[in-house]
DSSP file (Angstrom, degrees, kcal/mol; ACC not computed):
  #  RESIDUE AA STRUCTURE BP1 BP2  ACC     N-H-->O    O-->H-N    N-H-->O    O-->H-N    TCO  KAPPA ALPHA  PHI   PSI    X-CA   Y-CA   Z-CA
    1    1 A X              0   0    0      0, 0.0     5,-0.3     0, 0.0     4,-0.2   0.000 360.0 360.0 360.0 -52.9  -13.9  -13.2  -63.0
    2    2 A X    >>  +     0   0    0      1,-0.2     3,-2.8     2,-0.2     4,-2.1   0.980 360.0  49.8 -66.8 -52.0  -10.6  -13.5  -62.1
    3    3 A X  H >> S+     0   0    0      1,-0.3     3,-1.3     2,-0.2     4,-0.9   0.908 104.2  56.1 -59.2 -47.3  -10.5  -10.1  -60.1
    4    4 A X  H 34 S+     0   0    0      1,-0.2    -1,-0.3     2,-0.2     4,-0.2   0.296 107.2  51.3 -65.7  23.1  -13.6  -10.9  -58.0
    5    5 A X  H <> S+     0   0    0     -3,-2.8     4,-2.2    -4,-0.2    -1,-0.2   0.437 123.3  37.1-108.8 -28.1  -11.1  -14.3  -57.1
    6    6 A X  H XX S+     0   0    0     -4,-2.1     3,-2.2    -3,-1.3     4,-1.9   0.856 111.4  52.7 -58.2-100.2   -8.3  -11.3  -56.3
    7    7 A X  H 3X S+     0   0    0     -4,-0.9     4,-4.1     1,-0.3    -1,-0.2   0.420 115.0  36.8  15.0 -70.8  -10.3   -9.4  -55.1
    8    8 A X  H 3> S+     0   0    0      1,-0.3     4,-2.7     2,-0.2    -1,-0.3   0.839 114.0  62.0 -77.4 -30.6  -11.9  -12.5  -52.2
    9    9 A X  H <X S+     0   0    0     -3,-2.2     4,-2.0    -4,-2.2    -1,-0.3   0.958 106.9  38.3 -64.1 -28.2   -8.3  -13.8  -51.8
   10   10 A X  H  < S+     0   0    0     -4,-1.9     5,-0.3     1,-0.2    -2,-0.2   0.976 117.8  51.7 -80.0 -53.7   -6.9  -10.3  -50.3
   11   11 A X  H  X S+     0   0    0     -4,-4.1     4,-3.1     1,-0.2    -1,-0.2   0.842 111.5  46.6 -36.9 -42.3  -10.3  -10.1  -48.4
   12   12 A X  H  X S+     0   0    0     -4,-2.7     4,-2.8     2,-0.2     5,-0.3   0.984 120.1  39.0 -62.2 -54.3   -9.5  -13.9  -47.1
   13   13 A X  H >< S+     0   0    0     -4,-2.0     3,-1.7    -5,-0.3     2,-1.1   0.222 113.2  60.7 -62.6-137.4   -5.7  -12.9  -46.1
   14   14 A X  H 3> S+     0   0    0      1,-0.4     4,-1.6     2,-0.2     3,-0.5  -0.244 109.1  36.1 169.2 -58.5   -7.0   -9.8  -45.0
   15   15 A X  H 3X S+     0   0    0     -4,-3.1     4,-1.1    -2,-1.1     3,-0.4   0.933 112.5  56.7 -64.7 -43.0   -9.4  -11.3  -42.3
   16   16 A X  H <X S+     0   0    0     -4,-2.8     4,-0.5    -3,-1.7    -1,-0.2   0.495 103.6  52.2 -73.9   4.5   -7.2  -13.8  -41.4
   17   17 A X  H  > S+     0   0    0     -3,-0.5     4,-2.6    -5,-0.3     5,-0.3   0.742 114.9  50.6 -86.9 -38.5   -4.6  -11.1  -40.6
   18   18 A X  H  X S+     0   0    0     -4,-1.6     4,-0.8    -3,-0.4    -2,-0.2   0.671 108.8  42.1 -73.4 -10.0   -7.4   -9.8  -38.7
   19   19 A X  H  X S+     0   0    0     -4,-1.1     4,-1.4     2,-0.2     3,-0.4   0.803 117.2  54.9 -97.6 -72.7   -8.5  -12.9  -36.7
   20   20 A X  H >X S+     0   0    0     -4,-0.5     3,-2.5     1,-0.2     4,-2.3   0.810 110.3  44.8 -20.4 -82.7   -4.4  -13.3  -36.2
   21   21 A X  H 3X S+     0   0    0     -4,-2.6     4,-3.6     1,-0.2    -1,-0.2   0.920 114.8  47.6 -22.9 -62.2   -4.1   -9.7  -34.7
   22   22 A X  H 3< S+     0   0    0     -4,-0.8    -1,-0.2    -3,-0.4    -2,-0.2   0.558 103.1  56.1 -79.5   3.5   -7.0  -10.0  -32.5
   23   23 A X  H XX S+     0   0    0     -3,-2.5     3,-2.6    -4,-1.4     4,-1.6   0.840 111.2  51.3 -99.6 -43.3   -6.3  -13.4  -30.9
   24   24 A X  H >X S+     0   0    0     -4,-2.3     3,-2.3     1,-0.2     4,-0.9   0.950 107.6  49.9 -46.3 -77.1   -2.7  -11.8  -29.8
   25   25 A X  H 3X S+     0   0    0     -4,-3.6     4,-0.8     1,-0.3    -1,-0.2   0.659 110.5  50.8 -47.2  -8.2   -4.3   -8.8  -28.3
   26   26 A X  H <> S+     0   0    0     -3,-2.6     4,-1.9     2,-0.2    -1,-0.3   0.874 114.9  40.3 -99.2  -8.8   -6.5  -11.0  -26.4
   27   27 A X  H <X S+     0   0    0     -3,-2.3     4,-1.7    -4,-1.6    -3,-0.2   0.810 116.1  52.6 -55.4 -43.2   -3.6  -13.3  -25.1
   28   28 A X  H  X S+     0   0    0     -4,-0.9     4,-2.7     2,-0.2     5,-0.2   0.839 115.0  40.2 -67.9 -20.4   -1.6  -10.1  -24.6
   29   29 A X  H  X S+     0   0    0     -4,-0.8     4,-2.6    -5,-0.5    -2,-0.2   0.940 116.5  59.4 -67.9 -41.0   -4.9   -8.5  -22.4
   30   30 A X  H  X S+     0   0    0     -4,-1.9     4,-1.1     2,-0.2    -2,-0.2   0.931 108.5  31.3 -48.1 -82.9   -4.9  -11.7  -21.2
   31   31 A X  H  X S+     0   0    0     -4,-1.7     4,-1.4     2,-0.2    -1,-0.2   0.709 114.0  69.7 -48.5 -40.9   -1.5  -12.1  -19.7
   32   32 A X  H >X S+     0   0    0     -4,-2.7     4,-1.6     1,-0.2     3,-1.1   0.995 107.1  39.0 -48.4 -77.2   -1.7   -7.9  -18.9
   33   33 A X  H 3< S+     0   0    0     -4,-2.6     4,-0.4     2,-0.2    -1,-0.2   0.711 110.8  51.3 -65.4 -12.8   -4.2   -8.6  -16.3
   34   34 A X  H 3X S+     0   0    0     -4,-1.1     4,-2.1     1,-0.2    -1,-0.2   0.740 112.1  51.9 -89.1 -13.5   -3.2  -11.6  -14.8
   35   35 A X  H <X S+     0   0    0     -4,-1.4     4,-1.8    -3,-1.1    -2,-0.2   0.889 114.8  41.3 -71.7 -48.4    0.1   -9.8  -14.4
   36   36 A X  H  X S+     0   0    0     -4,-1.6     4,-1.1     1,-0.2    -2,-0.2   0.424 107.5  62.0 -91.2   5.2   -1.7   -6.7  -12.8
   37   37 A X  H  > S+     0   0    0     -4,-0.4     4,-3.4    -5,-0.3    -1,-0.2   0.751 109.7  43.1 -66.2 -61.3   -3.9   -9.0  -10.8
   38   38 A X  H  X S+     0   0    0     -4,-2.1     4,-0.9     1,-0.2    -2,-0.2   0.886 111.9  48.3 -83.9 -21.5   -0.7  -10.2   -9.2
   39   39 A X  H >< S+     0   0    0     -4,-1.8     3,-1.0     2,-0.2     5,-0.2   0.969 111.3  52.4 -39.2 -68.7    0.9   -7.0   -8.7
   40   40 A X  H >X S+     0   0    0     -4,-1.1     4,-1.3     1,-0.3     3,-0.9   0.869 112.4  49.5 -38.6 -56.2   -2.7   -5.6   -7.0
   41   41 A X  H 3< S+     0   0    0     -4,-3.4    -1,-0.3     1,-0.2    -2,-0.2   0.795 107.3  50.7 -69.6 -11.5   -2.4   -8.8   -4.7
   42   42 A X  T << S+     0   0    0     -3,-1.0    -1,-0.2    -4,-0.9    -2,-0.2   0.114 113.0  52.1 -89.9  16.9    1.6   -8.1   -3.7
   43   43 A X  T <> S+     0   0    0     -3,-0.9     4,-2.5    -4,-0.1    -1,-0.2   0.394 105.3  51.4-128.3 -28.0    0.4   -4.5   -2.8
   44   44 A X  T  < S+     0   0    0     -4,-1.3    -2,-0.2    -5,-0.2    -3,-0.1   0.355 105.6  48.7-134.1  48.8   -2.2   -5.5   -0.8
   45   45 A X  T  > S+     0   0    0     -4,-0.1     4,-1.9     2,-0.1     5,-0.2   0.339 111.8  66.2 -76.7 -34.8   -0.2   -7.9    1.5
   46   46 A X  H >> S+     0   0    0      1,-0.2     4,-2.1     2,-0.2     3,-0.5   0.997 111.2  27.9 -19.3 -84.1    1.9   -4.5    1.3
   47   47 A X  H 3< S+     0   0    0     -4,-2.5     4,-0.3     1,-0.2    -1,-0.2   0.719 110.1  63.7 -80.0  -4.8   -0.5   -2.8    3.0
   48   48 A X  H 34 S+     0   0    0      2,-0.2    -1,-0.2     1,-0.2    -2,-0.2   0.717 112.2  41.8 -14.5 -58.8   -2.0   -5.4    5.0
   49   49 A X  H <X S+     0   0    0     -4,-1.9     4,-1.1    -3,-0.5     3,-0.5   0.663 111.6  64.3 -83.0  -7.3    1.7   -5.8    7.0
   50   50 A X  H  X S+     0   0    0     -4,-2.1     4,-0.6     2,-0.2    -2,-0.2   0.528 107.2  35.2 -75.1 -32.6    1.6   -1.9    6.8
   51   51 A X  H  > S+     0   0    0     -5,-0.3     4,-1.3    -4,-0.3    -1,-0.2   0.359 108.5  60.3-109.2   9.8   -1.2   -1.5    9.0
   52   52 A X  H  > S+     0   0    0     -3,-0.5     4,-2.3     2,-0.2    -2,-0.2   0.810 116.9  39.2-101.0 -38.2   -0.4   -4.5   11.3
   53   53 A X  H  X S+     0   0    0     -4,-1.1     4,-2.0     2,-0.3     5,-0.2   0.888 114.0  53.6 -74.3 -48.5    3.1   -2.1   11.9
   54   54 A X  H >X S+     0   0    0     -4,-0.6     4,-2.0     2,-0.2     3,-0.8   0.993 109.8  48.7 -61.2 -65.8    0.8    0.9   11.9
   55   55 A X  H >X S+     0   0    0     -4,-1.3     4,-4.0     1,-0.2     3,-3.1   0.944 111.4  49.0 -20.4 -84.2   -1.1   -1.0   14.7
   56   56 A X  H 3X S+     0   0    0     -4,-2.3     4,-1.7     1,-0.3    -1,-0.2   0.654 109.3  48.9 -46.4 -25.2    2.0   -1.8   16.7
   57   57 A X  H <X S+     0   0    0     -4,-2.0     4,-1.8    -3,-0.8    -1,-0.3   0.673 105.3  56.4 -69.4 -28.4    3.3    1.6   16.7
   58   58 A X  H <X S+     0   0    0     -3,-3.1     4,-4.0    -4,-2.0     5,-0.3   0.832 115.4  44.1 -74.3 -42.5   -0.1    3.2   17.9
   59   59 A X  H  X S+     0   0    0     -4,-4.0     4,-0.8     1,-0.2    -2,-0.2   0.995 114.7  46.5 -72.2 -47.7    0.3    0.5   21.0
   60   60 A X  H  < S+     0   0    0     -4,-1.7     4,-0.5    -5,-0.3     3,-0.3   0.845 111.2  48.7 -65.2 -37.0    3.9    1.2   21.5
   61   61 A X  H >X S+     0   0    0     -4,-1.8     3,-0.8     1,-0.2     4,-0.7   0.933 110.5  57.0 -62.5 -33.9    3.4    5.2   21.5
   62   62 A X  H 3< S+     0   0    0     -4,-4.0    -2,-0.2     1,-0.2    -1,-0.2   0.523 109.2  47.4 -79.0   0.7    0.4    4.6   24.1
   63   63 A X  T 3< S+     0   0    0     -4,-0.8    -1,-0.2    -3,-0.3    -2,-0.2   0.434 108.7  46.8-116.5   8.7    2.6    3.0   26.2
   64   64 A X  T <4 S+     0   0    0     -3,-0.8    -2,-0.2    -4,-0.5    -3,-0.1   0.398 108.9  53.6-109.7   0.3    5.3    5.2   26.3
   65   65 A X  S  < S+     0   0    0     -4,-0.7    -2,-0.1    -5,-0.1     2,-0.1   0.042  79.5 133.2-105.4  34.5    3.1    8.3   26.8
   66   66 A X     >  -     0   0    0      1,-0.2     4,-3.6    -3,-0.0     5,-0.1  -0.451  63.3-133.4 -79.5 125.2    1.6    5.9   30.1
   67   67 A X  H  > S+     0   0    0      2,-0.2     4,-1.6     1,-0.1     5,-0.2   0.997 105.7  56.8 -36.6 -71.3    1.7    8.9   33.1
   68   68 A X  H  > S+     0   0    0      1,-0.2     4,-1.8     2,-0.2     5,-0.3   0.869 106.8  42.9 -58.3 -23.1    3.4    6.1   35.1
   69   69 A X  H  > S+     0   0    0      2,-0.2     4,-3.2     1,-0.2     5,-0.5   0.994 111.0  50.0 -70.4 -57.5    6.1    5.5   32.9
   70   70 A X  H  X S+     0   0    0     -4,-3.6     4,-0.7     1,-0.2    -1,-0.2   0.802 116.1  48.9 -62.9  -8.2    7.1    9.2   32.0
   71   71 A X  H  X S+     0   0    0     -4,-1.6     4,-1.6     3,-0.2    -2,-0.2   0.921 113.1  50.2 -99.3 -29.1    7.1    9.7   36.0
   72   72 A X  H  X S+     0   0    0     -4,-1.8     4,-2.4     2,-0.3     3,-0.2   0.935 114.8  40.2   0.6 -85.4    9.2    6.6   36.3
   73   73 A X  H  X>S+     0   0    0     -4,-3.2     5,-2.0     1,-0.3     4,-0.7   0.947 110.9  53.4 -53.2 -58.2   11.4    7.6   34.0
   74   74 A X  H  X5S+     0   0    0     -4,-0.7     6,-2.1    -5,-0.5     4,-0.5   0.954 112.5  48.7 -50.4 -41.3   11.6   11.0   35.0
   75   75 A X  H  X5S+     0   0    0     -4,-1.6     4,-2.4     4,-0.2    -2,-0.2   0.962 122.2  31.4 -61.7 -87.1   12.4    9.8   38.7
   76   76 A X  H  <5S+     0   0    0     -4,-2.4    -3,-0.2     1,-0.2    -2,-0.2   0.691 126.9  29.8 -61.6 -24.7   15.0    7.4   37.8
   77   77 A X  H  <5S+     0   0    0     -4,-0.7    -1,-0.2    -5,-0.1    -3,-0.2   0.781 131.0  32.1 -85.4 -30.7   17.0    8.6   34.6
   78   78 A X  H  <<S-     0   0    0     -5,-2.0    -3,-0.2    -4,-0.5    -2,-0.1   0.537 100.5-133.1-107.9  -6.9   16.7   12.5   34.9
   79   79 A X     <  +     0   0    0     -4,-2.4     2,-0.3    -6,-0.4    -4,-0.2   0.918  56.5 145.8  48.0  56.8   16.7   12.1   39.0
   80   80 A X        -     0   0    0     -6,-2.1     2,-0.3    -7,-0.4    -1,-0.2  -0.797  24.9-179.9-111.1 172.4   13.8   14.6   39.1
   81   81 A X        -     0   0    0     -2,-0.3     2,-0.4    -6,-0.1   -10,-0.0  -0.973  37.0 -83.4-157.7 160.9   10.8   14.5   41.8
   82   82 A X        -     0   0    0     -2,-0.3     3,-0.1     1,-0.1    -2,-0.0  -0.258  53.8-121.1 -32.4  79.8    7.7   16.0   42.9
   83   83 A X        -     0   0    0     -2,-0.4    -1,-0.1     4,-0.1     5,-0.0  -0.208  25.8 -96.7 -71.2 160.2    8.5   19.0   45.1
   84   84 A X    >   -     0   0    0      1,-0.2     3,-3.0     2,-0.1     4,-0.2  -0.330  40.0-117.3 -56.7 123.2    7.4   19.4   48.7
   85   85 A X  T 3  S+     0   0    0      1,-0.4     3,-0.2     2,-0.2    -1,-0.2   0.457 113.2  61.1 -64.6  -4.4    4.2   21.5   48.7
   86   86 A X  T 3  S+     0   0    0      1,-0.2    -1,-0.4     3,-0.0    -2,-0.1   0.410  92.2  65.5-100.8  11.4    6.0   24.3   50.6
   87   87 A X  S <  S+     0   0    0     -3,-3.0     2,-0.6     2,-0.0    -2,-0.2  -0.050  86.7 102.6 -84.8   7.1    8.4   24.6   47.9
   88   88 A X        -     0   0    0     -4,-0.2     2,-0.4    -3,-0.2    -4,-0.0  -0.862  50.0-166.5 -88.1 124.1    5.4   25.9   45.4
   89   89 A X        -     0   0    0     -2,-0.6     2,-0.5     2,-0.0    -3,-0.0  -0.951  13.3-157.7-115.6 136.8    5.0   28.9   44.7
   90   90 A X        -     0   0    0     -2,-0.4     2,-0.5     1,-0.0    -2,-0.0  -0.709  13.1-171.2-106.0 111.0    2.1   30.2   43.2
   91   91 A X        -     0   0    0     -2,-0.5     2,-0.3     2,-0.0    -2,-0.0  -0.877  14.2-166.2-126.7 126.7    3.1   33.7   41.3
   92   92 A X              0   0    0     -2,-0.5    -2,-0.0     1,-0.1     0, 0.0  -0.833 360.0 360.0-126.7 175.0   -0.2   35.4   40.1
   93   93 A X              0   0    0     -2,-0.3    -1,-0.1     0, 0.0    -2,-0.0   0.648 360.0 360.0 -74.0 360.0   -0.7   38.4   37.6
């Protein structure tokens, strides 16, 4: 008798090590996902301002490759122009 009272006390400790154990891991799973939950959202307000900059660059490249601008520029900084069609020459094979 007394070893089947051993016997159910280590079984009792024995579960309750197991109920102990498994209520951490679900507090630690618990805390693990709200932790990678907030990560996930701070990565995508990352890329969120990442494509609003991606945006702005696409508008700013299409407006510096504007014809009028590069002949603009080309007129006023590099002091080139358009030559006088009797200054073509047209050199063929």
């Amino acid at each position: 008798m007394r070893l089947a009272a051993t016997t159910l006390g280590i079984t009792v400790a024995a579960l309750w090590v197991g109920v102990l154990v498994s209520a951490g891991g679900a507090v630690y799973c618990t805390f693990r996902a709200r932790q990678l939950f907030i990560e996930l959202e701070q990565l995508d307000t990352q890329r969120d301002n990442l494509d609003i900059q991606w945006g702005q660059l696409q508008l700013e490249q299409s407006a510096w490759s504007s014809h009028a601008l590069v002949e603009s520029v080309a007129g006023k900084k590099l002091h080139m122009s358009m030559p006088a069609p009797k200054d073509i020459v047209v050199v063929y094979p």
